[in-house]
C-alpha positions as CSV (number, residue, x, y, z in Angstrom):
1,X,98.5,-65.7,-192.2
2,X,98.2,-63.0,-189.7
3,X,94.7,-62.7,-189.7
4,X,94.0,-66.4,-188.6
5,X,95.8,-65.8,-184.9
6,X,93.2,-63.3,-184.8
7,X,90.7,-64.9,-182.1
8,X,87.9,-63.2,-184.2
9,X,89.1,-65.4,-187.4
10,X,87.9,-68.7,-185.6
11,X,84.5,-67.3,-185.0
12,X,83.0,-68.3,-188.9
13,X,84.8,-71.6,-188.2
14,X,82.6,-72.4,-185.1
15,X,79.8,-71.2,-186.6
16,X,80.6,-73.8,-189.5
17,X,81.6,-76.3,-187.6
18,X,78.5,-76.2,-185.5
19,X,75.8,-76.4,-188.6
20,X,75.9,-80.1,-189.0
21,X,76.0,-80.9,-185.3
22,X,72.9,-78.5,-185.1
23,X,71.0,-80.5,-187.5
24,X,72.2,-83.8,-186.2
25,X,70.9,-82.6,-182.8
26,X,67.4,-81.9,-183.9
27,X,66.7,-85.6,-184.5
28,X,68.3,-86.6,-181.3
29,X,66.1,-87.6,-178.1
30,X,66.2,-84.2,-175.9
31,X,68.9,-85.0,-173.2
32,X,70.4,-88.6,-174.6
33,X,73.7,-89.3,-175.1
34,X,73.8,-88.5,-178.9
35,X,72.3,-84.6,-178.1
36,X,74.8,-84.2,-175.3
37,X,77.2,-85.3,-178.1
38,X,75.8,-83.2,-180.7
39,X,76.1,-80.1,-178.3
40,X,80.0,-81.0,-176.5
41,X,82.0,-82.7,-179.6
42,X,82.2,-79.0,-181.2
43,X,83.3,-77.3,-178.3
44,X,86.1,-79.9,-177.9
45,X,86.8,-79.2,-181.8
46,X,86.5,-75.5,-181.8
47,X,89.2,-75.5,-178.4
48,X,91.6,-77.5,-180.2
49,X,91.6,-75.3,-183.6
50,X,92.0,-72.0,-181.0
51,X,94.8,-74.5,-179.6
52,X,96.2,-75.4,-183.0
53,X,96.8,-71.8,-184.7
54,X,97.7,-70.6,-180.9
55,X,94.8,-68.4,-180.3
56,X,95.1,-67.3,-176.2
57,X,92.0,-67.3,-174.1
58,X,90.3,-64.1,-173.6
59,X,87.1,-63.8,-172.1
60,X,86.1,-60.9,-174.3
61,X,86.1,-62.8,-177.3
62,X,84.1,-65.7,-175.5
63,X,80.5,-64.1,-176.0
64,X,81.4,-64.2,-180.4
65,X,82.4,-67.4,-179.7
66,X,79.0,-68.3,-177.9
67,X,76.9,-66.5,-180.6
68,X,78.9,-68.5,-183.2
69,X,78.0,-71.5,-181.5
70,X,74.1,-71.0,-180.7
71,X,73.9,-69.7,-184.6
72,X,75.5,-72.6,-185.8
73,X,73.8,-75.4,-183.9
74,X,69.9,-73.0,-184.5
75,X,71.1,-73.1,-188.3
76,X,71.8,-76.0,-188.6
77,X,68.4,-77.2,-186.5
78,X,66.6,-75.1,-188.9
79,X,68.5,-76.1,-192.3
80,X,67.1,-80.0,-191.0
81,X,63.2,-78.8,-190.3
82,X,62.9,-77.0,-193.1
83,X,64.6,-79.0,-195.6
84,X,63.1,-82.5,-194.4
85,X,65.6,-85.3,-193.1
């Protein structure tokens, strides 16, 4: 159970987390409510899990978390484009 207060454990998560968003977002009108949304809601959900297991900030771990994100949300953009939807 360890390895889950590691804050490099969360970084699949967000990446996860951040694929169905990512192809939500593609659809969504550049800028509208929905793509704000689409972009915010799993930052919110990613702080929290950090929160929940009682992962402490660092700002060394922030660019992973960054590159977890913008993979999961270009994913999950491409996943929608190239599979139709």
């Amino acid at each position: 159970m360890q390895a889950l207060h590691s804050p490099w454990a969360i970084a699949p998560f967000i990446l996860l987390v951040n694929l169905p968003f990512g192809y939500w977002r593609t659809r969504c009108r550049k800028l509208s409510f929905a793509w704000f949304a689409a972009i915010h809601v799993p930052v919110l959900l990613a702080i929290a899990l950090r929160l929940v297991l009682g992962i402490a900030f660092s700002f060394w771990v922030l660019p992973v978390y960054a590159l977890a994100f913008v993979a999961g949300q270009a994913t999950g953009g491409w996943i929608r484009n190239r599979c139709g939807g």
